[in-house]
C-alpha positions in Angstrom: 24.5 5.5 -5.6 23.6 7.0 -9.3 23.3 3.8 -11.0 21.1 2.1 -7.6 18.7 4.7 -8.0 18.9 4.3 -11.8 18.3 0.6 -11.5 15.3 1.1 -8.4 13.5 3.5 -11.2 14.3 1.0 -14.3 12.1 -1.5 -11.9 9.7 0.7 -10.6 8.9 1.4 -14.1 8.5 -1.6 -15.2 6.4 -2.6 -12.5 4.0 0.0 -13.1 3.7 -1.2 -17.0 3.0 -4.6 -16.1 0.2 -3.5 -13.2 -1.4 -0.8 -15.4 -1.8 -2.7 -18.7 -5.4 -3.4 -19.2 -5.5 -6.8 -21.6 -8.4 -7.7 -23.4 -9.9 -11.2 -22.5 -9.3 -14.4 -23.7 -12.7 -15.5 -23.8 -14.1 -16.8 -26.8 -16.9 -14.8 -28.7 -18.7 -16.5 -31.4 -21.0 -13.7 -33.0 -21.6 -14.0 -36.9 -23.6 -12.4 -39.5 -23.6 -14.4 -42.4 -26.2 -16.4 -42.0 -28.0 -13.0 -41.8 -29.7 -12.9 -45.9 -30.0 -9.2 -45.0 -26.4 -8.7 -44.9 -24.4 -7.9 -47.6 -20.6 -8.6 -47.5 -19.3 -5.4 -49.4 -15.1 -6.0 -48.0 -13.1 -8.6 -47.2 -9.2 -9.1 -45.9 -6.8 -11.4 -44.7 -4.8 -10.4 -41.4 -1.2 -10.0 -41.1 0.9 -10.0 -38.2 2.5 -6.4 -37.2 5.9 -6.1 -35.6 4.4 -6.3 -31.8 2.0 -9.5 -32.1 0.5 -12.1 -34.0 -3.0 -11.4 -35.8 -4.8 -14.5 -37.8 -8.3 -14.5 -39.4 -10.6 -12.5 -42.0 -12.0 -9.1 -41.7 -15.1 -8.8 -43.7 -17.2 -5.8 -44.3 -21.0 -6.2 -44.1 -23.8 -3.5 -45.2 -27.0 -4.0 -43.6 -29.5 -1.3 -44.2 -27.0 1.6 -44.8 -25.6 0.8 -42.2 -21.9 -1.3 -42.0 -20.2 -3.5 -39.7 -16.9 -5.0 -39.5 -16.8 -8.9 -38.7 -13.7 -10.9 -37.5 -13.8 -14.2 -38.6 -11.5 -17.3 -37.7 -9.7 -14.3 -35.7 -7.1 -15.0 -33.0 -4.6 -12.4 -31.6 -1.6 -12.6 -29.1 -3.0 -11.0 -26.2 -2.0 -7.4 -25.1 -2.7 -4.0 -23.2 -5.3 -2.0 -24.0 -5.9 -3.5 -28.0 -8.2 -1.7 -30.3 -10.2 -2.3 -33.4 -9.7 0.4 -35.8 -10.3 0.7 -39.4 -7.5 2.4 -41.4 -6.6 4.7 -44.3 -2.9 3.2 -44.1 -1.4 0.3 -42.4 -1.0 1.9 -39.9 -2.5 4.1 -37.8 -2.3 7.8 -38.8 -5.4 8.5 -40.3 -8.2 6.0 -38.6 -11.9 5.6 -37.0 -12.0 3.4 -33.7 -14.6 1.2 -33.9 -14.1 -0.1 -29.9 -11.8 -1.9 -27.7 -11.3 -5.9 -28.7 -13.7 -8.0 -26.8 -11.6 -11.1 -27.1 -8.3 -12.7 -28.2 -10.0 -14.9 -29.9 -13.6 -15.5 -32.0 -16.0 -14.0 -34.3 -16.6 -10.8 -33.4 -18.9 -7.9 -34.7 -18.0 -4.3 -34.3 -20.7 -1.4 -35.6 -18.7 1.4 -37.7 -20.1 5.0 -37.3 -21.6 7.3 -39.6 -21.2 7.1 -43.8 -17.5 5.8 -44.2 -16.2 5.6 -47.6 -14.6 2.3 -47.7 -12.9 3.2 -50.6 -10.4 5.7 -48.9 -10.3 3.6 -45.2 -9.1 0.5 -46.2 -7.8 -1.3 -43.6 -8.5 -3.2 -40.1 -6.2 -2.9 -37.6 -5.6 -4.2 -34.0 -3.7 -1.7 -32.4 -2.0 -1.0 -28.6 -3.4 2.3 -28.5 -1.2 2.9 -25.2 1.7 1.8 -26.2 1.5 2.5 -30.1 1.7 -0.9 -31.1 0.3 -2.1 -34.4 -0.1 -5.8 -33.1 -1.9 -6.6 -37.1 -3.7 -5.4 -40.0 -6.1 -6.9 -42.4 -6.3 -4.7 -46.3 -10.1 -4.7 -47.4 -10.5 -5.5 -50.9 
């Protein structure tokens, strides 16, 4: 009886993970701002796969009248629930600004950051399962 009801909550549960994840879409997004002469790239990164998905591309920094704004480039991820752009302090996510949920799986993608940040001390994009705490890949800004 114990290990029947143990095995109706183990699928229950799993059932509920799989319904409840919110993915972000596969369609492709092709914005860019580098053939904006206004826009200074200031940043720039490779992406690294984390330990829960597979992350390829460039992060690049742009300043644009004060004001900056991370750009995916050449960017694909594996797809998963409820993924976040966030920019870092460390690898991974302890100390961090979202910027906004990811718009797409795949494609050049531009993502406003807020306020003054000092890109000296947050030095990192991530894409980041906020749900599950999943670092899915990171990208160090140099």
């Amino acid at each position: 009886m114990k290990t029947t009801l143990l095995a109706f909550i183990i699928v229950c549960s799993g059932i509920t993970m799989v319904t409840s994840c919110k993915k972000a879409s596969t369609t492709f997004i092709n914005e860019t701002l580098t053939e904006d002469t206004a826009a200074v790239l200031k940043y720039s990164g490779d992406f690294i796969s984390g330990p829960y998905g597979t992350v390829t591309g460039k992060a690049k920094v742009y300043l644009k009248q004060g004001n900056y704004t991370v750009a995916l480039e050449d960017f694909t991820s594996s797809n998963g629930p409820d993924l976040k752009v966030y920019i870092s302090k460390e690898q991974y996510p302890v100390n961090f600004i979202k910027l906004s949920n990811l718009r797409s799986v795949n494609g050049n993608q531009l993502y406003e950051v807020p306020g003054s940040t000092d890109f000296s001390v947050y030095k990192f994009v991530l894409i980041h399962c906020e749900q599950y705490n999943h670092l899915f890949g990171s990208a160090e800004l140099r």
